[in-house]
C-alpha positions in Angstrom: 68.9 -11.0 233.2 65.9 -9.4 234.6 66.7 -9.5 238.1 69.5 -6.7 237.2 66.8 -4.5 234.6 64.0 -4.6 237.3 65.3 -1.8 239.5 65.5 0.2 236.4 61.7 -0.8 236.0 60.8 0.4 239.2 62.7 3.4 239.5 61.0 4.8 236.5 57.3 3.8 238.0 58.1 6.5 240.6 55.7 9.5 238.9 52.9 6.7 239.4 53.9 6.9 243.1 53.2 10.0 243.1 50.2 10.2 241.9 48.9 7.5 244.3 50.3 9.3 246.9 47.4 11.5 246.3 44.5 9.8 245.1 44.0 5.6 244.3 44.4 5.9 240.2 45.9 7.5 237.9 42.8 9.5 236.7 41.6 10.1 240.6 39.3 8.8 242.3 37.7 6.7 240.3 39.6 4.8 237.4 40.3 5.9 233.7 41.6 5.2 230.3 45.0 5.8 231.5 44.5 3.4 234.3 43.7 0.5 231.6 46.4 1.5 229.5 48.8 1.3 232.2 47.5 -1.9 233.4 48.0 -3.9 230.0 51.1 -4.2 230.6 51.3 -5.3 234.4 48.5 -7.8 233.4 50.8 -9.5 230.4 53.6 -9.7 232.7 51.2 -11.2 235.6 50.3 -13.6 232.8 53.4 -15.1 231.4 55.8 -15.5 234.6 55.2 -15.3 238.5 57.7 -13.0 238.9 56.7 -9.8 240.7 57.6 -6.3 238.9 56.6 -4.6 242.0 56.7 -5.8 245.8 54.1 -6.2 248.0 53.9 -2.6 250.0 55.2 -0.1 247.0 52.0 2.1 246.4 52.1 1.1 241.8 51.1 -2.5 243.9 48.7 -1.0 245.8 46.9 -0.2 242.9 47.3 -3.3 240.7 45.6 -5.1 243.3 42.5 -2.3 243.2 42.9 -1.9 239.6 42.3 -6.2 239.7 39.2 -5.8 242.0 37.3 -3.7 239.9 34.2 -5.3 237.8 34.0 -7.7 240.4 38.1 -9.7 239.8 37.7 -9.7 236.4 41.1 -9.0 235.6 42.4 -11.2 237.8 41.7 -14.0 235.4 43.9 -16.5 236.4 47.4 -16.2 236.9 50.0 -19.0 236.5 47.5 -20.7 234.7 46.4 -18.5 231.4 42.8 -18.6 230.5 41.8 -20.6 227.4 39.9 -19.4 224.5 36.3 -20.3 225.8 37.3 -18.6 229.2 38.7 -15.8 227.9 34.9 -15.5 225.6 32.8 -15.8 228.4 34.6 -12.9 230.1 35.2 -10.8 227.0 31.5 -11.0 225.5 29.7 -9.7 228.6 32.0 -6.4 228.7 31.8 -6.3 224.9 28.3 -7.2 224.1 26.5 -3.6 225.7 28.4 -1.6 223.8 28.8 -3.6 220.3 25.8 -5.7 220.1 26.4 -8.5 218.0 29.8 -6.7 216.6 31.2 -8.2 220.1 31.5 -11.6 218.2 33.4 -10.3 215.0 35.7 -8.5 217.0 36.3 -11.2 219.6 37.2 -13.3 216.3 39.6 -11.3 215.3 41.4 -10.5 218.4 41.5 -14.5 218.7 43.1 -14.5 215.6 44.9 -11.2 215.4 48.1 -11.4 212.9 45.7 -13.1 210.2 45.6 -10.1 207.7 44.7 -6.7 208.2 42.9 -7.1 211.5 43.8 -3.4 213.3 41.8 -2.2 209.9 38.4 -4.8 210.6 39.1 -4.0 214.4 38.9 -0.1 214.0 35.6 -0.4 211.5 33.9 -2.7 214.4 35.1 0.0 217.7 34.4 3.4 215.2 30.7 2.6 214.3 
């Protein structure tokens, strides 16, 4: 079960300590791409089960809970209690919206319904103009 793969999990987090043993995210002081990327993952898991992959104290906690603070908790959506589709469009189309314009709906669409047909292709024509 998990309980006996988790210490795996953690052990292999330990270049992340690292890093935050020397500045609060992974790109320094202030938060990059890598930072997202490594926080997709932490967020799925924080989504689907209460179960913690890190403990309270370990510095990769440390900063999932600054990493969550940013944009004013936006990440912190609701956990234990997903987010439906009308939540999760109200927070998506404000973040989208400056950047794509009225693109934010069409690609909001499709990551709604992502699996439907050749979706990374529309996805990549919306994010590449």
């Amino acid at each position: 079960g998990r309980e006996e793969r988790v210490p795996e999990l953690r052990e292999r987090l330990e270049p992340m300590r690292r890093v935050f043993a020397e500045t609060p995210f992974l790109g320094g002081e202030l938060p990059t791409y890598a930072d997202y990327v490594a926080l997709s993952p932490f967020i799925w898991a924080r989504t689907v089960s209460p179960f913690a992959l890190v403990e309270p104290g370990d510095p990769v906690h440390a900063w999932f809970q600054r990493v969550l603070d940013l944009y004013d908790g936006l990440a912190r959506g609701n956990p234990g209690n997903p987010m439906d589709w009308d939540d999760m469009r109200a927070k998506f189309m404000p973040l989208v919206t400056p950047v794509l314009d009225e693109r934010g709906d069409a690609l909001y669409g499709l990551l709604r319904n992502f699996g439907d047909g050749d979706d990374m292709g529309a996805i990549r024509d919306i994010v590449a103009r």
